[in-house]
LUMRO-220695 format. One record per residue (C-alpha): chain; x, y, z; residue number from 1; residue in three letters. Coordinates in pm, 1 decimal, m for minus. Layout:
# residues N
NUTOR   chaine       east      north         up   num   residu
NUTOR        A          X          Y          Z   NUM      ALA
...
***
This chain:
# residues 293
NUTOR   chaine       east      north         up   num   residu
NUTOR        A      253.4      124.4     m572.9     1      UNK
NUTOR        A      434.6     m144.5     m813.0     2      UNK
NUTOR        A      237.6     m383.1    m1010.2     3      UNK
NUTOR        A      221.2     m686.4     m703.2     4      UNK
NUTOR        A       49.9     m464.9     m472.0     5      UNK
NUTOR        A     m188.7     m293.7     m729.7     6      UNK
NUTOR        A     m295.1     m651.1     m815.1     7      UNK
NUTOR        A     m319.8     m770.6     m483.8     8      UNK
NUTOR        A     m584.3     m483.0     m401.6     9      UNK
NUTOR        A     m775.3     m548.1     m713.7    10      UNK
NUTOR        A     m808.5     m896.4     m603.9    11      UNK
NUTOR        A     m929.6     m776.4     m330.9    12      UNK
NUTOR        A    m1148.1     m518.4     m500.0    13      UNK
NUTOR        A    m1320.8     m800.4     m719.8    14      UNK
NUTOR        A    m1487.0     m995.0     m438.3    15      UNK
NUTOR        A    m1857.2     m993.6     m424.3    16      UNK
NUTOR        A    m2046.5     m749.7     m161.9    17      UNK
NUTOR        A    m2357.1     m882.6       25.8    18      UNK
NUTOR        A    m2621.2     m812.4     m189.5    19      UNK
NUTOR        A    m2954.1     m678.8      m74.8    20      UNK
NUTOR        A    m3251.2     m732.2     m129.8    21      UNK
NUTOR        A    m3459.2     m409.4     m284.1    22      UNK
NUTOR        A    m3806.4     m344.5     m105.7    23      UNK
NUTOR        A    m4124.7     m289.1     m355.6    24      UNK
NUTOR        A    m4296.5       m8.8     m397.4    25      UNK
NUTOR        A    m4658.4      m50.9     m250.2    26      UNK
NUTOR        A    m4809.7      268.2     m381.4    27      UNK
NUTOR        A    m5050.6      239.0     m686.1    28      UNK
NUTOR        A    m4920.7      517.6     m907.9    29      UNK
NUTOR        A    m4942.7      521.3    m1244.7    30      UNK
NUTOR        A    m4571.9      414.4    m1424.2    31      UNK
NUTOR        A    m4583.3      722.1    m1672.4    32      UNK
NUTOR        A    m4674.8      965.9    m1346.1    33      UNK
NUTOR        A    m4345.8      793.8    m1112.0    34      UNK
NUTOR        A    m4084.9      766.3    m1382.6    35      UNK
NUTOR        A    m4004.8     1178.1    m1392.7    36      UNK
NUTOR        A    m3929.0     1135.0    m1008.3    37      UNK
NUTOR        A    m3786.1      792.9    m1069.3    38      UNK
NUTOR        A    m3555.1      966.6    m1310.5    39      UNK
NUTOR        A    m3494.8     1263.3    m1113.0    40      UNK
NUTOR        A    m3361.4     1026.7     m847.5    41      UNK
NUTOR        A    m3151.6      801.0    m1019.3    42      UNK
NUTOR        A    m3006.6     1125.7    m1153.8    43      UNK
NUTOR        A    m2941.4     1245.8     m823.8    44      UNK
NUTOR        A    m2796.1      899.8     m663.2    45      UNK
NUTOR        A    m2557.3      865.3     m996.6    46      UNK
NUTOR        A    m2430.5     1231.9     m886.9    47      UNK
NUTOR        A    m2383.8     1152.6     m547.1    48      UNK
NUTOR        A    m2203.3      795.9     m618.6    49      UNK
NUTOR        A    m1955.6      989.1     m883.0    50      UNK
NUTOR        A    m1894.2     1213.7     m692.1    51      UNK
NUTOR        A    m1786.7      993.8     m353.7    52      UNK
NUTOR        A    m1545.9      805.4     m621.4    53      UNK
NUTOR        A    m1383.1     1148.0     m709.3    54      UNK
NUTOR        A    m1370.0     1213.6     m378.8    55      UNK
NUTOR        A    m1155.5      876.7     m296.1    56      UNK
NUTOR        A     m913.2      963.8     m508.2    57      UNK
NUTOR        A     m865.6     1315.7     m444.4    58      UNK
NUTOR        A     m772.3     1215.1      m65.3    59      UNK
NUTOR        A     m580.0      945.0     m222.9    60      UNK
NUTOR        A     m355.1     1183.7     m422.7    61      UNK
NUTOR        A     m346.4     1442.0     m114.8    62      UNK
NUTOR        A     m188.8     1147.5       76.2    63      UNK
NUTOR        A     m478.8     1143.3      333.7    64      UNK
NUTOR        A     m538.8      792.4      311.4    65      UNK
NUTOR        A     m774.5      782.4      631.5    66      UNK
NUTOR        A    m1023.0      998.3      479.7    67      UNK
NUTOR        A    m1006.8      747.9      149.0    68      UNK
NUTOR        A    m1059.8      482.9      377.0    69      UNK
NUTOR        A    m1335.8      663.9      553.5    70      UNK
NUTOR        A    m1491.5      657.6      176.0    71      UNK
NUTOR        A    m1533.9      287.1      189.7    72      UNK
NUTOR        A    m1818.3       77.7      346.6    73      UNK
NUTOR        A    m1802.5     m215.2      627.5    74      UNK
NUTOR        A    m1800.4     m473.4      344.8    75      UNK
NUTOR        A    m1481.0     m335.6      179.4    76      UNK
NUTOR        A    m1332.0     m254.5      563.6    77      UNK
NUTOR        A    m1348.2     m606.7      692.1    78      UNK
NUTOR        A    m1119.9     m679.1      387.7    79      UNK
NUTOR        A     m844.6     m497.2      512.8    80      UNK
NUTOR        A     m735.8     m259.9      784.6    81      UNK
NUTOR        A     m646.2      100.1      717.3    82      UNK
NUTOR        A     m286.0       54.3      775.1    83      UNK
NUTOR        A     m323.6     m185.1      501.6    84      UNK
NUTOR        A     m489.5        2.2      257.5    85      UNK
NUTOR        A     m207.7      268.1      312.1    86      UNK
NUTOR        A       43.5        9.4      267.5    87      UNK
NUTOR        A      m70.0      m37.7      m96.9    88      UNK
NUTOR        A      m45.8      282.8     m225.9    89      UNK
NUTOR        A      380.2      274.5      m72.6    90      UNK
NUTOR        A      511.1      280.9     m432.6    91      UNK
NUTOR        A      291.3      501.6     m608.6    92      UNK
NUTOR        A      386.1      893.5     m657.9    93      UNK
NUTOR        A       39.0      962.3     m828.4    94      UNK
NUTOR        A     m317.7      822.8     m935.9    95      UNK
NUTOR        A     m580.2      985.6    m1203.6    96      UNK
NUTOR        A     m913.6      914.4    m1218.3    97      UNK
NUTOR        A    m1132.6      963.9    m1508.1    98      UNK
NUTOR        A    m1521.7      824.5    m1491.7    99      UNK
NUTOR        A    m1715.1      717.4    m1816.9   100      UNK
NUTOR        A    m2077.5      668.4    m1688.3   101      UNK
NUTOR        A    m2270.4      494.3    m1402.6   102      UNK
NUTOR        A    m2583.1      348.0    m1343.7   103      UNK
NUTOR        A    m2785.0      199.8    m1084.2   104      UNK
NUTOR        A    m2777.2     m184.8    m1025.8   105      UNK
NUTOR        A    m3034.2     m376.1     m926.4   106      UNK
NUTOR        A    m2901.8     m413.2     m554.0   107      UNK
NUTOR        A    m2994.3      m39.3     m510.5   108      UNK
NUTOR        A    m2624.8      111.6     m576.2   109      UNK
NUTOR        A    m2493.2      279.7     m851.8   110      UNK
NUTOR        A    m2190.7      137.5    m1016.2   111      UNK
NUTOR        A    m1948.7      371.2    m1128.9   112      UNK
NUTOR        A    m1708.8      338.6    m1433.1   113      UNK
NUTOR        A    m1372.3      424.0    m1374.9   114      UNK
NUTOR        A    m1016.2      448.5    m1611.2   115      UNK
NUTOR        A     m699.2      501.4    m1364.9   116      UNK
NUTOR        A     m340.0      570.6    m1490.8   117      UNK
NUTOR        A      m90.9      476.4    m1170.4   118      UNK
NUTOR        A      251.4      660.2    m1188.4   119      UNK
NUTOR        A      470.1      493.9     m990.9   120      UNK
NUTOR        A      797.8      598.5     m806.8   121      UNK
NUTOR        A      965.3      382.1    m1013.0   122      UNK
NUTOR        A      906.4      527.3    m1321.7   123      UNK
NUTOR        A      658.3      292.3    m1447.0   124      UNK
NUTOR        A      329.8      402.6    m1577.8   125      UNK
NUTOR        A      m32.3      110.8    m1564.9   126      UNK
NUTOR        A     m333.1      156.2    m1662.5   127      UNK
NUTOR        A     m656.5       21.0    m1494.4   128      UNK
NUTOR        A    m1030.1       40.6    m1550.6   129      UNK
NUTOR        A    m1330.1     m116.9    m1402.8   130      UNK
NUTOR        A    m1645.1      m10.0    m1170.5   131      UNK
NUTOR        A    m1673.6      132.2     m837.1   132      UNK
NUTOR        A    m2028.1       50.9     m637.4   133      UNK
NUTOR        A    m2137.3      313.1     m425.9   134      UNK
NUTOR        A    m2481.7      260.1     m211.7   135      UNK
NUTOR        A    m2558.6      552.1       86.1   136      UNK
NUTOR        A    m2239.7      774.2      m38.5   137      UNK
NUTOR        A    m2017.1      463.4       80.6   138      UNK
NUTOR        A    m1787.0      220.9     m155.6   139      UNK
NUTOR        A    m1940.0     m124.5      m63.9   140      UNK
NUTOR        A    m1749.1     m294.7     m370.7   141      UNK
NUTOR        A    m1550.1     m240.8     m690.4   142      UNK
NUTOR        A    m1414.4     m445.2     m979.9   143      UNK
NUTOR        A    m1093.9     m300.4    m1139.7   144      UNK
NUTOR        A     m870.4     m483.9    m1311.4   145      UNK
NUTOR        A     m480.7     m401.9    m1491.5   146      UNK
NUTOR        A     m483.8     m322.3    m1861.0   147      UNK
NUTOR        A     m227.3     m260.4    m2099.1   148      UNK
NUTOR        A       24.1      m37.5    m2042.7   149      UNK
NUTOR        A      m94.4      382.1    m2186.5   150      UNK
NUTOR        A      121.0      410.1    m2437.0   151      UNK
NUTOR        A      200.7      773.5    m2506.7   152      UNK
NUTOR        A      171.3      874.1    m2175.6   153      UNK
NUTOR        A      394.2     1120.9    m2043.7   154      UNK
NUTOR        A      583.7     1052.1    m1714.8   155      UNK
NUTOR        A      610.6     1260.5    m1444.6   156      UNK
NUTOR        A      831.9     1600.4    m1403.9   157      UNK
NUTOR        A     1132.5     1547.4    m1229.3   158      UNK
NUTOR        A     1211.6     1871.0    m1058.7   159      UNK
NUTOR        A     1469.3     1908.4    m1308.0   160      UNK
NUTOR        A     1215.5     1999.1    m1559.3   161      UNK
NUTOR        A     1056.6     2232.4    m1373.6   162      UNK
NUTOR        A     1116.3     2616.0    m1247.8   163      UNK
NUTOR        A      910.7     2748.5     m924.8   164      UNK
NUTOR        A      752.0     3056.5     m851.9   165      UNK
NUTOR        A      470.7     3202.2     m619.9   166      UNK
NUTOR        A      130.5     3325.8     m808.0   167      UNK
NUTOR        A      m36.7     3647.6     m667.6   168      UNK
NUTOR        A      m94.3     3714.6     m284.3   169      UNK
NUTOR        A     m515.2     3767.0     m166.2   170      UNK
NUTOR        A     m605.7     3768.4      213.0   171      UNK
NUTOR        A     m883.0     3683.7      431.0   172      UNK
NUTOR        A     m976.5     3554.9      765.3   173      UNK
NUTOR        A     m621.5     3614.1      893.7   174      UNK
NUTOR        A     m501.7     3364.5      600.1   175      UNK
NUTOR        A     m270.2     3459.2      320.0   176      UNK
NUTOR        A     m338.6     3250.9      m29.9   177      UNK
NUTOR        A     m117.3     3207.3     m322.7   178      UNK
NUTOR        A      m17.3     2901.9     m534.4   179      UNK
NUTOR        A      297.3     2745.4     m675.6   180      UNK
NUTOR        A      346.4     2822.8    m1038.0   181      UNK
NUTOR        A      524.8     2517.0    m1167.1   182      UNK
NUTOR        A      651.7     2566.2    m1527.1   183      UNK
NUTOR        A      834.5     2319.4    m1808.0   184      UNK
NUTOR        A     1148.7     2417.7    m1865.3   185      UNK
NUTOR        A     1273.6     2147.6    m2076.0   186      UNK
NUTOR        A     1256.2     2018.2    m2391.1   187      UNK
NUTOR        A     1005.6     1737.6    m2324.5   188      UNK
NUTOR        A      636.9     1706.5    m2192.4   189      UNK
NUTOR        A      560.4     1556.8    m1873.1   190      UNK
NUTOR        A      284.0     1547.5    m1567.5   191      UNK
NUTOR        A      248.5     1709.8    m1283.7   192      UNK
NUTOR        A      m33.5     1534.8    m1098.7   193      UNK
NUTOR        A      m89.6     1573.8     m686.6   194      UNK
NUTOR        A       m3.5     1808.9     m428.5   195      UNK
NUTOR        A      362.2     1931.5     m440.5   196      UNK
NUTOR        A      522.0     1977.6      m94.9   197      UNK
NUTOR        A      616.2     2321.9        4.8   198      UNK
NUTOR        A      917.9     2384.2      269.1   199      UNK
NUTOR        A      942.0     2646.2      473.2   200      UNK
NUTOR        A     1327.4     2700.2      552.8   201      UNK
NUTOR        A     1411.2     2932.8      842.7   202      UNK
NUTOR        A     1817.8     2986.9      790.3   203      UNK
NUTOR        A     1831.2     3242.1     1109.3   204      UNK
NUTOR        A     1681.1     2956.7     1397.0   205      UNK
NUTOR        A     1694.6     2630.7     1195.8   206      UNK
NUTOR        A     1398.1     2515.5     1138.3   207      UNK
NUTOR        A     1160.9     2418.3      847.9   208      UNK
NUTOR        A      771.5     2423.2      783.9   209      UNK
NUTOR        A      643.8     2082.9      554.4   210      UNK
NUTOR        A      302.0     2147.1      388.3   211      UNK
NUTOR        A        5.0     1954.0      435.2   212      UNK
NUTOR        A     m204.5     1851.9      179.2   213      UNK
NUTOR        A     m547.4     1866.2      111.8   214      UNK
NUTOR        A     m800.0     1751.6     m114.5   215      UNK
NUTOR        A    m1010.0     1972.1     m342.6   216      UNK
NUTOR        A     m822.0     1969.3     m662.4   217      UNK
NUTOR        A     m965.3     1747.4     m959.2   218      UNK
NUTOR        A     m773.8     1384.0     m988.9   219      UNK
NUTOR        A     m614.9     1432.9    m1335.4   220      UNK
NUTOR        A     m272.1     1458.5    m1373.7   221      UNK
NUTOR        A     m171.9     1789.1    m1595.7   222      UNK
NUTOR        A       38.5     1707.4    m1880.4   223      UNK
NUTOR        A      339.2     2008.7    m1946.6   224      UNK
NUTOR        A      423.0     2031.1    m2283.5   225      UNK
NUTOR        A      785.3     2264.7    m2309.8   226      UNK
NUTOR        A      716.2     2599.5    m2166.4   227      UNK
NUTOR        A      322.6     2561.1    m2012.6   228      UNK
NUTOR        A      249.3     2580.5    m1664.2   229      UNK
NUTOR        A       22.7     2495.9    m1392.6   230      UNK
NUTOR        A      m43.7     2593.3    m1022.1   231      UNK
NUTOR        A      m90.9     2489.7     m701.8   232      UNK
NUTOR        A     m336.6     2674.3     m465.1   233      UNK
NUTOR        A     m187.5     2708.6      m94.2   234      UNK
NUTOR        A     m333.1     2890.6      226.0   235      UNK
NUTOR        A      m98.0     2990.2      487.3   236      UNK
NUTOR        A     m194.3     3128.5      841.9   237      UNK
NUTOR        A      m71.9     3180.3     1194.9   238      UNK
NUTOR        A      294.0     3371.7     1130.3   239      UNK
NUTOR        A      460.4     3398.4     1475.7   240      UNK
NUTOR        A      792.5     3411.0     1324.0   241      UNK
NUTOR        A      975.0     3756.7     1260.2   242      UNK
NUTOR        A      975.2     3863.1      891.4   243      UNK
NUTOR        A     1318.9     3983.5      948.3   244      UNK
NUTOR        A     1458.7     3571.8      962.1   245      UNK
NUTOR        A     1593.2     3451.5      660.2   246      UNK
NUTOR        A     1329.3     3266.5      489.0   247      UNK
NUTOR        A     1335.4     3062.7      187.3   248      UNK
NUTOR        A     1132.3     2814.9       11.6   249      UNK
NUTOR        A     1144.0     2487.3     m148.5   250      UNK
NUTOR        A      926.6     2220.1     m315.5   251      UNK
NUTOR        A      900.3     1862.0     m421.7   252      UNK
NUTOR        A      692.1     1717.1     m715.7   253      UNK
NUTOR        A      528.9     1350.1     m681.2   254      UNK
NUTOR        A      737.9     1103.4     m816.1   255      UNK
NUTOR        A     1091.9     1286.8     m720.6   256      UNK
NUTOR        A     1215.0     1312.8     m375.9   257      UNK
NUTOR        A     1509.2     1600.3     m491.7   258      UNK
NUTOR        A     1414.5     1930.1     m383.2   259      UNK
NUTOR        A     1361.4     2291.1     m585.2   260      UNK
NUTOR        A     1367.2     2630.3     m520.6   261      UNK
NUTOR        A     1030.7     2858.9     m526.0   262      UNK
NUTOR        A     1181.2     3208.6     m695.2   263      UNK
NUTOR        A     1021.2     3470.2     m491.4   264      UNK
NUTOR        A     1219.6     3770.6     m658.0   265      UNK
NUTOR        A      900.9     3850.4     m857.6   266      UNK
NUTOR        A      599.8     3761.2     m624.3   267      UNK
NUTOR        A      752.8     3777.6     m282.0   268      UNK
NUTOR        A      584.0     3600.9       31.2   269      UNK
NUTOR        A      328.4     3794.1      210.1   270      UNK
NUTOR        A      287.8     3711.4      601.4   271      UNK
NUTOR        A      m44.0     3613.7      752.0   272      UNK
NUTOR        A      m70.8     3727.9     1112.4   273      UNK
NUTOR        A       m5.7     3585.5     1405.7   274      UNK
NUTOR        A     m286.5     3446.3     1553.0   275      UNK
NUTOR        A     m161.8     3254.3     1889.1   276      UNK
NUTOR        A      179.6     3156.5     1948.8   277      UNK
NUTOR        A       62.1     2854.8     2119.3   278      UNK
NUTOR        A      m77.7     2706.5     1758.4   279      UNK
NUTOR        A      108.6     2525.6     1501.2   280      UNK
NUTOR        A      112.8     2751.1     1157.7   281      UNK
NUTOR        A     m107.6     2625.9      852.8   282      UNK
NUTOR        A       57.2     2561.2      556.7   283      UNK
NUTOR        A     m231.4     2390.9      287.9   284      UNK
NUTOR        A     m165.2     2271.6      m73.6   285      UNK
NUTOR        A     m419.9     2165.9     m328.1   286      UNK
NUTOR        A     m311.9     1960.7     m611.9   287      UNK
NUTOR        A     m222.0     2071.3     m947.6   288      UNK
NUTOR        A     m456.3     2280.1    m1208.9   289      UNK
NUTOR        A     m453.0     2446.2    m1524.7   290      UNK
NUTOR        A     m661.5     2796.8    m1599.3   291      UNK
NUTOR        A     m648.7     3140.4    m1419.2   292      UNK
NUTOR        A     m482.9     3208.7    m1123.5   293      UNK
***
């Protein structure tokens, strides 16, 4: 998103949530005996709040801003409608999410610190930090306001920069998996950060296959220095086409809307079965990672 609708959602973000009011206690144990289970808890509800948080923006970057919205409480809903929220995130191509601690408050929630980088489709890159309260696995407020700009930061790939092939084939439950190897070709680092889009091009009847993505994959954007790589897990299912078509496949990157080509001369594509002509085919796409295939 650009800069005026980034701040118009932290504004939004600031404002206070109802508070509420904690209940005592009324059992008479001794402090030193409670505070192991006290701890044990608070441990527990700071795991739980980061990981709702990561979970908000790993829809967010799979572009399945209904489930983000799901994430968020009836405090933060009556703020703005869905379509809204989805409206603010128009301009951006990607959005990492780093946390650095939490606690809990003394409303009963756990407020979770967050640092965000925002690549935009514009080629700008902002930074933003601030906290994230989470009470019953539900955002019920946050605080995040604009910083200076990262300096140092890598933009993101253009598909220029990048050459596409397909990772090893495994099968099960009538699904095929693989992943999109995406490596730097150029001369200059750069981020690939999201789910890329794979096409499915049928050149015999016409028609095409868009991915859908998922979440799953961490919200960190990987940084490509000249000649690393990273991948992109995918599971395809429900084949009804003939292998004998002429198939091909391309892919976009966030932040580019040109298309590439996914080389297949090395790892060709394996077919999952048909399972029902009558059913749409699956075609799922985790964002990017680093690390064994």
């Amino acid at each position: 998103m650009d800069g005026a609708n980034f701040d118009s959602l932290t504004r939004i973000l600031a404002r206070q949530t109802t508070r509420r009011r904690l209940l005592g206690a009324t059992a008479t144990i001794g402090a030193a005996a409670m505070f192991p289970m006290q701890f044990q808890r608070a441990s527990a509800q700071a795991s739980d709040a980061v990981s709702v948080v990561q979970q908000f923006y790993e829809a967010i970057d799979a572009y399945d801003y209904n489930a983000a919205y799901a994430l968020y409480g009836t405090s933060m809903q009556s703020q703005q409608t869905a379509a809204e929220f989805e409206k603010g995130y128009v301009g951006t191509a990607f959005v990492q999410m780093t946390t650095s601690g939490s606690k809990q408050n003394s409303n009963g929630g756990t407020d979770v610190s967050v640092n965000l980088i925002s690549w935009l489709n514009n080629g700008g890159i902002h930074a933003y930090s601030g906290t994230y309260t989470v009470v019953n696995q539900l955002i019920t407020g946050a605080n995040i306001t604009q910083g200076s700009d990262p300096g140092g930061t890598s933009p993101l790939c253009d598909i220029n920069q990048l050459s596409f092939t397909l990772g090893p084939w495994n099968a099960g439950a009538g699904s095929r998996f693989s992943s999109v190897e995406a490596s730097n070709t150029s001369n200059a680092s750069c981020v690939v950060g999201g789910s890329p889009r794979i096409i499915i091009n049928d050149a015999t009847d016409g028609s095409s296959l868009n991915s859908v993505s998922v979440a799953g994959s961490a919200p960190v954007g990987i940084t490509l220095n000249p000649g690393s790589t990273a991948h992109a897990p995918f599971q395809f299912s429900n084949w009804c086409v003939s292998e004998k078509n002429q198939i091909s496949l391309a892919v976009e990157v966030a932040g580019d809307t040109a298309q590439g080509t996914i080389d297949t001369s090395t790892n060709g594509i394996t077919y999952p079965p048909c399972l029902g002509e009558s059913q749409d085919p699956v075609l799922n796409v985790q964002g990017f990672v680093t690390g064994p295939v």
